[in-house]
Phi, psi and omega in degrees: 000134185276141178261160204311343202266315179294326182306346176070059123280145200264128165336088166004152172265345193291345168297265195330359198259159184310106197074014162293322172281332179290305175302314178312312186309299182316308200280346184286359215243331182173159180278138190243172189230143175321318185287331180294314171308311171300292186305313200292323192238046190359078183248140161330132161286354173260313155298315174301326167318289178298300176348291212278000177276333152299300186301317179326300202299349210237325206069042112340285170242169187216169174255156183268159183294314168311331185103018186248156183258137175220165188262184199256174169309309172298314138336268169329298168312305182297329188281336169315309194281332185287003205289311173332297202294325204261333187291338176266030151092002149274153202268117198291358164294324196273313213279318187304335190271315187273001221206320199277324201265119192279352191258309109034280177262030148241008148293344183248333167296307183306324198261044210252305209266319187217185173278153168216158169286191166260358163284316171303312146322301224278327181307313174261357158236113167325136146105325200285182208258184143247350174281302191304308177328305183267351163271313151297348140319298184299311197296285177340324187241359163292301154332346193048066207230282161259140179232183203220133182215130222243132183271112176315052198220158188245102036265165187283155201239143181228136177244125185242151190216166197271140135323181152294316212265004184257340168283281190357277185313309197306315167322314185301298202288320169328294173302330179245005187308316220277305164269025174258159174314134150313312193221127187278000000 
């Protein structure tokens, strides 16, 4: 049975904001009491407040007769889909990072097919920068998302290629373009 997400419905923008996922995760695993939530992923209370009052607002999560937040069906299903990215070791701190930035998963897109220097990037995504470019590099490969290998040739050249753990993703995004935010 295709689920709601493939049926195109779209992927929440609230996934991308920082620990919507980390929470999502959490309430798929067992219903939680807001204090529980705070000790399990050692977060500001005041961020988590807004989390769960966002993800509510999508019906992600819901509060309980108990007072405990557990996530819906629909929750459940959104965490599903990302379970590929978390069983292959990225951290939904890296997927929320990656989903929020339009640059990001279009750099992970250009190298999806081949290897690239960075003027070939800069080439194959419209609108960016060489500033913008080498900052999301750096975050990328901060991520262990991309690695870079820098060619001896004069002037010297740098090529950059996906990870294991950056095909993956980059494969995902590629594969969910159709239901993800235009603009997180």
């Amino acid at each position: 049975m295709e689920s709601r997400w493939e049926a195109g419905f779209r992927i929440p923008e609230v996934v991308a904001c920082k620990w919507s996922l980390e929470i999502l995760k959490a309430l798929t695993r067992r219903p939680m009491r807001f204090s529980e939530i705070l000790s399990h992923l050692r977060i500001n209370s005041r961020i988590l407040s807004d989390r769960l009052c966002k993800l509510s607002s999508y019906s992600l999560v819901m509060r309980g007769g108990d007072g405990r937040y557990l996530a819906t069906e629909k929750g459940v299903e959104l965490i599903q889909s990302f379970s590929i990215l978390l069983e292959h070791g990225l951290s939904a701190s890296t997927i929320e990072d990656v989903l929020r930035c339009k640059w990001m998963k279009s750099i992970l897109e250009s190298l999806y097919y081949r290897d690239l220097y960075a003027s070939e990037i800069l080439n194959a995504v419209p609108g960016i920068r060489w500033k913008i470019l080498s900052e999301r590099l750096r975050k990328l490969e901060a991520h262990g998302l991309v690695d870079r290998e820098v060619i001896p040739t004069h002037p010297i050249r740098v090529r950059y290629r996906l990870t294991r753990k950056g095909r993956i993703l980059a494969g995902w995004i590629l594969m969910n373009k159709a239901i993800l935010p235009v603009r997180l």
